[in-house]
ZAKEFI-307478 format. One line per 8 residues: for each residue y, z, x of N, C-alpha, C. Coordinates in Angstrom, 3 decimals. Atoms other than C-alpha are relative to their C-alpha. Layout:
<recs>
Y Z X Y Z X Y Z X | ...
</recs>
This chain:
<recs>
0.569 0.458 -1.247 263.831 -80.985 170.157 0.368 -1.473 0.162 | -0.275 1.002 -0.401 265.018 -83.820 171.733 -0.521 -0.616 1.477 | 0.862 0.428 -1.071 263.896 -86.470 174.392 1.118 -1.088 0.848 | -1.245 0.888 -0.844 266.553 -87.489 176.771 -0.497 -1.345 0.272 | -0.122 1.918 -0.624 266.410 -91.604 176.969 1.279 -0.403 -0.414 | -1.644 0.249 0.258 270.081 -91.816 176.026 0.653 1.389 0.406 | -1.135 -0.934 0.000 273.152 -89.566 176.487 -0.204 1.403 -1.125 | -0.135 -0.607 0.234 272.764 -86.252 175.019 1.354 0.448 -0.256
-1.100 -0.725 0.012 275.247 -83.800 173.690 -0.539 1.340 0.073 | 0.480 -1.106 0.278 274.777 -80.388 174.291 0.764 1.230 0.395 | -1.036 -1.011 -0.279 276.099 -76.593 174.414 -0.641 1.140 0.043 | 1.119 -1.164 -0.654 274.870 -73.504 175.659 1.433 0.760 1.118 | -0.411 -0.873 -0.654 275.892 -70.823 178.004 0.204 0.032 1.637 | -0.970 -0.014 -1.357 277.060 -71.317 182.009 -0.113 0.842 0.798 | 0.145 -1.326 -1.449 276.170 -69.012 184.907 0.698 -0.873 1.066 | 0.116 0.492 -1.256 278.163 -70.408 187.921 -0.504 0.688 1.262
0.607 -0.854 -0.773 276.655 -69.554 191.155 0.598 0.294 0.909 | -1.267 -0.001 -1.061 278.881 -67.629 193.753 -0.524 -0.473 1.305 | 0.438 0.119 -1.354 279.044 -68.769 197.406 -0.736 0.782 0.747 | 1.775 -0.162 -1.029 276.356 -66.224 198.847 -0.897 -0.646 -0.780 | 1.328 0.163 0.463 273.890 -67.469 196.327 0.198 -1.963 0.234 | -0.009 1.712 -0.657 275.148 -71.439 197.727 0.378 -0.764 -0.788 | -0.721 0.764 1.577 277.112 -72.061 194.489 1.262 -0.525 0.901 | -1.097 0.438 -0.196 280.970 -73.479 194.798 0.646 1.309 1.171
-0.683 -0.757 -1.340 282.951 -72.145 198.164 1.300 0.438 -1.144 | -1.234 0.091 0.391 285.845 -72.143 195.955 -0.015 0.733 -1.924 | 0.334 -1.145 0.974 284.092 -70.167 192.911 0.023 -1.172 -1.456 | 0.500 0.669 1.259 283.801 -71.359 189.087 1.469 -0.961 0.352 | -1.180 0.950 -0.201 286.045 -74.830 188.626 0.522 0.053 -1.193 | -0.664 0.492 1.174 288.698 -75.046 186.652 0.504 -0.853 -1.202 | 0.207 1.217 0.902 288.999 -77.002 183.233 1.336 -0.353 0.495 | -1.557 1.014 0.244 291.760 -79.384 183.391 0.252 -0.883 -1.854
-0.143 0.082 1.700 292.832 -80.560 179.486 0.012 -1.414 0.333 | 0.174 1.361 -0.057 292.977 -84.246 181.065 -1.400 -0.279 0.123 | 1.102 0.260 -0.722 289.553 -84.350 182.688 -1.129 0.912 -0.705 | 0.653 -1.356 -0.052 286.128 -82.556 181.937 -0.857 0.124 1.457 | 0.387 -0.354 -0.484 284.485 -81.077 184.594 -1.561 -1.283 0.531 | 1.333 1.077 -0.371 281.607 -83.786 186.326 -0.937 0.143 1.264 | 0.971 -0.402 -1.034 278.366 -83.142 188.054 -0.778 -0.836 -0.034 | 1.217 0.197 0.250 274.935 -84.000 188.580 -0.540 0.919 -0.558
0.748 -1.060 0.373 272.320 -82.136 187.031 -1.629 -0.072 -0.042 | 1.140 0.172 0.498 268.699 -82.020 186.439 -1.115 1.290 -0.871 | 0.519 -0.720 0.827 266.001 -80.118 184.101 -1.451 0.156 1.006 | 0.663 0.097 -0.809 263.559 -78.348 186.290 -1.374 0.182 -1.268 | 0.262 -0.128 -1.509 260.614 -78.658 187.073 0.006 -0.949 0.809 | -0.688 1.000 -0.650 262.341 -81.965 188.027 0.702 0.624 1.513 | -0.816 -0.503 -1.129 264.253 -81.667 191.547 0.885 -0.750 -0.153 | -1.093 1.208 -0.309 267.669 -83.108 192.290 -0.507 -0.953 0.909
0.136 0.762 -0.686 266.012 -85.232 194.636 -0.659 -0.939 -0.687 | 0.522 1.351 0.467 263.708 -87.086 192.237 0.623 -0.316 -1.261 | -0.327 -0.023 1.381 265.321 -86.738 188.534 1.339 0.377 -0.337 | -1.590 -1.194 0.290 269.198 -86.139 188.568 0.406 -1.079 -1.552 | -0.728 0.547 1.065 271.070 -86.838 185.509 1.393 0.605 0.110 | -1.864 -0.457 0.120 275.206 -86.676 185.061 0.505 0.782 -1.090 | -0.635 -1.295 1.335 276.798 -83.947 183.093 1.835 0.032 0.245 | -1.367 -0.062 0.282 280.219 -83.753 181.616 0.499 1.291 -0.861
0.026 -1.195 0.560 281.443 -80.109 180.877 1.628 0.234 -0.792 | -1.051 -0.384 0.875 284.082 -78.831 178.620 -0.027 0.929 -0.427 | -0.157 -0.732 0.907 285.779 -76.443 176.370 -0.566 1.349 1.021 | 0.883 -1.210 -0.833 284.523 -73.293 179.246 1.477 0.207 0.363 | -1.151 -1.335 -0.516 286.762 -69.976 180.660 0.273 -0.600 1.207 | -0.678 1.123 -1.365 288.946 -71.395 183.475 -0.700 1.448 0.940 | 0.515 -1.105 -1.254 287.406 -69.032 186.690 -0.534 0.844 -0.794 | 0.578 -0.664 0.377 284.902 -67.407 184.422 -1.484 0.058 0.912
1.395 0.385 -0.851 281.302 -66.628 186.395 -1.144 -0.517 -1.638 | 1.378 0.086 1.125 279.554 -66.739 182.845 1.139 -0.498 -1.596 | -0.505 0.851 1.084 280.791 -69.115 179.700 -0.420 -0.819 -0.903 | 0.665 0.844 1.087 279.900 -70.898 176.702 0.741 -1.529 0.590 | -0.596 1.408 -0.290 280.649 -74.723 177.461 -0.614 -0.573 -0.790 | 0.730 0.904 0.390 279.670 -77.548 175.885 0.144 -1.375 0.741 | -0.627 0.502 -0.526 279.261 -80.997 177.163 -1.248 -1.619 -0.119 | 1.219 0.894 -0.267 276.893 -84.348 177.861 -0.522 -0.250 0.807
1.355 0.590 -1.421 273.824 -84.912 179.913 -0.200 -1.594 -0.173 | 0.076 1.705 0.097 273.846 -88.677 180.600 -0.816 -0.331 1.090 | 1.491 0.223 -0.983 269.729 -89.516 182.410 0.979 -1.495 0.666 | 0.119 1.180 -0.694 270.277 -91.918 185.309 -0.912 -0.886 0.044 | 0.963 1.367 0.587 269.205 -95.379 184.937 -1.299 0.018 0.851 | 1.370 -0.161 -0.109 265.445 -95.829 185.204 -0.468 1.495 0.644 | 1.009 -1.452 0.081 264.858 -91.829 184.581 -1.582 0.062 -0.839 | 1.381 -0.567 1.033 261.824 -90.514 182.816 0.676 0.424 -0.922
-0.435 -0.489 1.266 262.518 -89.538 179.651 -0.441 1.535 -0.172 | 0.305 -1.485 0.047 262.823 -85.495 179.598 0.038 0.654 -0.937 | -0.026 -0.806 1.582 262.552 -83.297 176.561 1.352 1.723 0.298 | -0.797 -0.728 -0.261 265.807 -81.147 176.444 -0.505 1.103 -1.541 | 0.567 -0.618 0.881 264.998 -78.213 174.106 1.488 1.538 -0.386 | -0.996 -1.802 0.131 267.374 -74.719 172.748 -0.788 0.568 1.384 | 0.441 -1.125 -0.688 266.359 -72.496 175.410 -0.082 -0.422 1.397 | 0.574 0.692 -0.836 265.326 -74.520 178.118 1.644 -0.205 1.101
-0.942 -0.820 -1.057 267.961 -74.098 181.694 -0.098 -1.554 0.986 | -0.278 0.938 -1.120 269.561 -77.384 183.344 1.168 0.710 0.881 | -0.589 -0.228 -1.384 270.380 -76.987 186.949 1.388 -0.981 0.248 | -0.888 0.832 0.070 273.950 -78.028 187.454 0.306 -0.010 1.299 | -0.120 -0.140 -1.517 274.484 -79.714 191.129 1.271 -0.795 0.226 | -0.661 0.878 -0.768 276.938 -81.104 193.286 -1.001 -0.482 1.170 | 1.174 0.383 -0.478 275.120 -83.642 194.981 -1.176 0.419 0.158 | 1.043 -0.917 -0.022 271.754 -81.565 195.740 0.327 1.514 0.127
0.148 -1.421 -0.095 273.178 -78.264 195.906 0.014 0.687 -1.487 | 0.079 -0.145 1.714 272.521 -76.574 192.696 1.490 1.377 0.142 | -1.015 -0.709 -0.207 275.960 -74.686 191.828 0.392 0.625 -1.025 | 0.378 -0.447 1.502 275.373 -73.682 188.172 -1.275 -0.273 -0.422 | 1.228 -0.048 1.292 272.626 -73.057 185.134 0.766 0.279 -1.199 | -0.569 -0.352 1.841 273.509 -73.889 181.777 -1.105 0.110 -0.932 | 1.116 -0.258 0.280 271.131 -72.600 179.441 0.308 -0.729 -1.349 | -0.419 0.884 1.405 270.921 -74.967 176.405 -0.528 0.957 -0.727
0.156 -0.922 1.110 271.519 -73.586 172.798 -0.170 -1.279 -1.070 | 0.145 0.647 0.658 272.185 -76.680 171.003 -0.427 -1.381 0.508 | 0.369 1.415 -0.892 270.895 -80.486 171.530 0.510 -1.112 -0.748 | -0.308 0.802 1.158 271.975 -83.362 169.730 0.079 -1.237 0.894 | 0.090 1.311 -0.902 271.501 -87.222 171.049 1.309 -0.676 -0.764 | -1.656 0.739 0.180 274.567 -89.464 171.044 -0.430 -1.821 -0.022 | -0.069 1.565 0.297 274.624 -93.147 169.943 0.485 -0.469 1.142 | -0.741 0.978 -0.981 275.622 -95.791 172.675 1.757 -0.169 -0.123
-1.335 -0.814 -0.092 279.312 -95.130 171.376 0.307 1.256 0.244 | -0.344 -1.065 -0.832 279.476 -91.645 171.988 -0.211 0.992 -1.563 | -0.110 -0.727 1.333 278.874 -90.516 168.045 -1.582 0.225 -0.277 | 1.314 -0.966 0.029 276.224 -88.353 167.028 -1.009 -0.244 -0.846 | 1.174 0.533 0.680 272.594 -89.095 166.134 -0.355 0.797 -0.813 | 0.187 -0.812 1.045 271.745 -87.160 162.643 -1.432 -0.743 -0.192 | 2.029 0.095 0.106 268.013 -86.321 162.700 -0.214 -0.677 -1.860 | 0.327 -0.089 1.388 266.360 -87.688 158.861 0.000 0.628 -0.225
-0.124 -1.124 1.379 266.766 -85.892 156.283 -1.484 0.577 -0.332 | 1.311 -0.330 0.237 263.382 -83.525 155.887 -0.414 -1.230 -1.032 | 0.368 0.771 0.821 260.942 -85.619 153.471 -0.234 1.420 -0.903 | 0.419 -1.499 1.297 260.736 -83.243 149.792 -1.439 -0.007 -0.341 | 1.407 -0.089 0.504 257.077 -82.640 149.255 -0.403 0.748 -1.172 | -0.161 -0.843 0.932 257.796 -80.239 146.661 -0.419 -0.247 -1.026 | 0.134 0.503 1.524 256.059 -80.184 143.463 1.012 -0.105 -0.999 | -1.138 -0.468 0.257 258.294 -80.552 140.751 -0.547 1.073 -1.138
0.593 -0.715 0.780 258.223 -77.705 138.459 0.739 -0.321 -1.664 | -0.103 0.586 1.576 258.182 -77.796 134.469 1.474 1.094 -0.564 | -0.946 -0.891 0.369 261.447 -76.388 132.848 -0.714 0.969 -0.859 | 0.909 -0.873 0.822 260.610 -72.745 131.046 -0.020 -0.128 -1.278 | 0.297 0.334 1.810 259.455 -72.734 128.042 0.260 1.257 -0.637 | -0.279 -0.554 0.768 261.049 -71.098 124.903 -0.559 1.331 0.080 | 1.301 -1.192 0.481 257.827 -69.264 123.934 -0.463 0.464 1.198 | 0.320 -0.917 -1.254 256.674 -66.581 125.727 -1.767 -0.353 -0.449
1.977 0.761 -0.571 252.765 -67.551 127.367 -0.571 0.997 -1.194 | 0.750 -0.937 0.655 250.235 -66.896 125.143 -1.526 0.589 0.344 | 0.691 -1.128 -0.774 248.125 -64.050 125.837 -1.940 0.501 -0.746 | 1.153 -0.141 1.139 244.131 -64.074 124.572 -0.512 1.095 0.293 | 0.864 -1.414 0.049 242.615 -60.723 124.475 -1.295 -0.313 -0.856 | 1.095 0.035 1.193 238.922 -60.806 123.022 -0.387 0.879 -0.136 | 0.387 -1.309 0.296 238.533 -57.592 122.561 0.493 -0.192 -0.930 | -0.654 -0.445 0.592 241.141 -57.618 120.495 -0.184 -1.087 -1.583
0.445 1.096 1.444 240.071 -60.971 118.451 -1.408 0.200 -0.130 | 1.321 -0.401 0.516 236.429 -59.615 118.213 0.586 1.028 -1.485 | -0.263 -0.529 1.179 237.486 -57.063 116.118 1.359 -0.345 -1.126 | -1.013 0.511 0.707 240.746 -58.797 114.373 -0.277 -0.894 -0.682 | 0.220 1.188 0.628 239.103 -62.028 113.214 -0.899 0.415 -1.333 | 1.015 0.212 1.504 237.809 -63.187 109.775 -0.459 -0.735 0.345 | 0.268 1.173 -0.092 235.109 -65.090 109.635 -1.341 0.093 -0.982 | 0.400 0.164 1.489 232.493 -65.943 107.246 -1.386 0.526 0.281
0.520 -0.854 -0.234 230.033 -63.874 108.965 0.279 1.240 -0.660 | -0.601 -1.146 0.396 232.098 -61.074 108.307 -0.057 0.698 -1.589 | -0.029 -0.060 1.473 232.023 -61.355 104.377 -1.640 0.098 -0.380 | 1.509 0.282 0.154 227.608 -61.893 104.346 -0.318 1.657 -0.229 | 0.783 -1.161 0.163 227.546 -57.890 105.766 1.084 0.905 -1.037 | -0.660 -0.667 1.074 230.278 -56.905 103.362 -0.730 -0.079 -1.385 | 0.842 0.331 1.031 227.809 -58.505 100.538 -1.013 1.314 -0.296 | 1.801 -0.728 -0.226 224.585 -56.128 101.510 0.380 1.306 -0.680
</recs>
């Protein structure tokens, strides 16, 4: 889980939307190997009118309606800070028309150069455990040392 106040990286899956549903007149856009692909976008239940952020797409099926891409969400200056999550479905627009949904799978925040923020390392809470021991555990039965033991009781009713 991440909290968009910087540049994201992220990758997920691509629905473009055809022209009856008010997607691209001209249908899914094609990658170019110079360029990636550049929109607006936003994470509803934001609108493009109050919360857009810029997306940069890549690595997606040239005229595919449905594609894995990957790419970066970069929040416009003085956004709110949004929580991008696996699962969770940014609206991809040209200017306000929404013309894709990419459904995020992965999230990962990006340093002010463009290189990738690596969450800490869990903390180990783990007890540590004792190496095994030789001897096998030992096992008290008193049943078995009631009647097995000597003891100086034992010798008084042997006397009588």
């Amino acid at each position: 889980m991440v909290m968009m106040t910087g540049s994201l990286a992220v990758r997920g899956s691509v629905v473009w939307l055809t022209p009856q549903q008010g997607g691209r007149v001209s249908g899914p856009p094609e990658p170019d190997y110079d360029y990636d692909y550049t929109a607006t976008a936003y994470l509803p239940p934001r609108s493009a009118d109050d919360c857009q952020a810029g997306i940069a797409l890549r690595r997606f099926a040239p005229g595919a309606w449905r594609t894995q891409a990957e790419g970066i969400l970069v929040p416009a200056k003085g956004n709110r800070a949004q929580q991008v999550i696996p699962g969770c479905i940014v609206v991809i627009t040209e200017g306000t028309r929404p013309v894709g949904l990419l459904t995020v799978e992965e999230v990962h925040a990006l340093a002010p150069d463009g290189s990738p923020i690596l969450p800490p390392a869990p903390a180990d809470f783990s007890v540590p455990t004792a190496p095994p021991s030789v001897d096998p555990p030992y096992r008290h039965s008193t049943a078995a040392s009631r009647w097995a033991s000597k003891h100086a009781s034992d010798d008084q009713l042997l006397n009588l």
